[in-house]
C-alpha positions in Angstrom: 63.3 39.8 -14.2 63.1 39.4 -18.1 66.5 41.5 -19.7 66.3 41.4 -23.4 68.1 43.1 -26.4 67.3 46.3 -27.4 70.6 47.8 -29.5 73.1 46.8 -31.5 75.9 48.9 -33.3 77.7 48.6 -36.0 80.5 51.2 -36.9 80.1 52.6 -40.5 81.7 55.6 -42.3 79.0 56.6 -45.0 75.5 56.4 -43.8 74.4 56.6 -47.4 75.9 53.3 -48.3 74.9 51.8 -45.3 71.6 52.8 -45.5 71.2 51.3 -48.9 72.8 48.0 -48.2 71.2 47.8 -44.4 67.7 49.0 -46.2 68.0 47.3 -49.8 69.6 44.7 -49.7 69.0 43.3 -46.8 65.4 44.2 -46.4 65.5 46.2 -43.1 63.3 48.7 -42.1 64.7 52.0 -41.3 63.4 52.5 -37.7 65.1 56.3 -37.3 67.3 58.7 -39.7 67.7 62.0 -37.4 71.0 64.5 -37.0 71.6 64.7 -33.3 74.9 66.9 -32.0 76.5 66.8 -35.5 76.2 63.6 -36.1 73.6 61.2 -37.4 71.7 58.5 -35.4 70.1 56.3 -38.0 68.4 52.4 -36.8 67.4 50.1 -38.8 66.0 46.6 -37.6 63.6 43.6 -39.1 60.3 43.8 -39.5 59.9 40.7 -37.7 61.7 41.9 -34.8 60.1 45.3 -33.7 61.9 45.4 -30.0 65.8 45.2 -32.0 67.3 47.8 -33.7 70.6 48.4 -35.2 72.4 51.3 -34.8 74.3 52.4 -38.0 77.4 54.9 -36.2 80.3 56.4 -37.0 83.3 54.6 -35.8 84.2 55.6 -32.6 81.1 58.2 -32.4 82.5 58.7 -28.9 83.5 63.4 -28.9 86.3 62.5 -26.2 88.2 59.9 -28.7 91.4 61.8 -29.7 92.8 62.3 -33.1 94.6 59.4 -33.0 92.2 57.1 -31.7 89.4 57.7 -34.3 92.3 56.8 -37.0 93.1 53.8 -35.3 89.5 52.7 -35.5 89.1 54.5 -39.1 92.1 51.8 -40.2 90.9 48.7 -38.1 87.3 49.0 -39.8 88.9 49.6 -43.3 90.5 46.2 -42.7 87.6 44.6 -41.8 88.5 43.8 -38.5 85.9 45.3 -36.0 83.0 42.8 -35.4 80.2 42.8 -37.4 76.6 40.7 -36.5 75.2 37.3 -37.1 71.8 37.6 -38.4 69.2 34.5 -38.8 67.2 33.2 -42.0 65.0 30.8 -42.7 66.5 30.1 -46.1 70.9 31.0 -46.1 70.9 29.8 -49.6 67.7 32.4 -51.1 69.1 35.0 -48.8 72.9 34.6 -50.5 71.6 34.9 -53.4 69.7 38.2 -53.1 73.0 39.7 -50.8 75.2 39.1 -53.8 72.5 40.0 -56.2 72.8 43.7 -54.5 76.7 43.4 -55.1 78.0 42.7 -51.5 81.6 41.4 -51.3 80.7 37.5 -50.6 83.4 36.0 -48.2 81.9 32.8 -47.2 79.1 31.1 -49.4 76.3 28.9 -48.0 78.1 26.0 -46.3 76.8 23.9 -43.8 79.3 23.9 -40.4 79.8 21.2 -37.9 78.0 23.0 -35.0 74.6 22.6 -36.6 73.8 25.4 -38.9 74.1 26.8 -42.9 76.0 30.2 -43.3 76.7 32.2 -45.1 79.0 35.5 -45.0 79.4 39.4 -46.5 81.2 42.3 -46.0 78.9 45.8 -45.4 79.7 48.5 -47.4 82.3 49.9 -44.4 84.1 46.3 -44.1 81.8 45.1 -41.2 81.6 40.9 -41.4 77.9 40.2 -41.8 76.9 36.2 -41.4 73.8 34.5 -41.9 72.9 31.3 -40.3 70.0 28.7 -40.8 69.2 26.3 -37.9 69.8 22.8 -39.8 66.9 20.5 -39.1 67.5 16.8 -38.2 
């Protein structure tokens, strides 16, 4: 049995923005941009990676949340606190500097960590934590 990743999601609240950091910036292709019920279901994924996409969502897309739900998320992604993804490069430092080239709130720059890689970290244009790691060779 071979079980592999097919989606992802991360919460944004302007499709727009997201599109054009998710698109520009970070060089993703955009896979699909369709309305569907209201909302909009929009994937965006690597080139390299044809079998992963993204899903770009509101936050808590879920038509059961209540009222009060949806603001709880609304506020916890405004803070920056709901997860975001770790994405991998073959070169943190080039890919930090076209991220911040595009204007994306840098919170970490390339640094190498104790558990074998060089990162690298962002903020999305809805608060989601975006980190970029490079395998370190021996």
């Amino acid at each position: 049995m071979d079980i592999k990743l097919s989606q992802c999601f991360i919460a944004v609240d302007d499709h727009d923005k997201a599109l054009a950091f998710y698109r520009d910036a970070l060089g993703l292709e955009v896979r699909n941009d369709v309305g569907f019920e209201g909302m909009r279901w929009v994937t965006v994924g690597s080139p390299t990676q044809p079998g992963v996409e993204i899903v770009l969502e509101p936050p808590l897309a879920d038509p059961n949340a209540s009222e009060a739900d949806r603001q709880t998320v609304a506020e916890l992604m405004a803070k920056g606190m709901l997860r975001g993804v770790i994405f991998e490069t073959d070169d943190c430092d080039a890919t930090f500097e076209r991220i911040s080239a595009a204007g994306a709130e840098v919170l970490q720059e390339p640094m190498d960590q104790p558990y074998g890689v060089r990162d690298c970290a962002f903020r999305d244009p809805a608060g989601n934590m975006l980190r970029f790691t490079q395998p370190r060779t021996a």
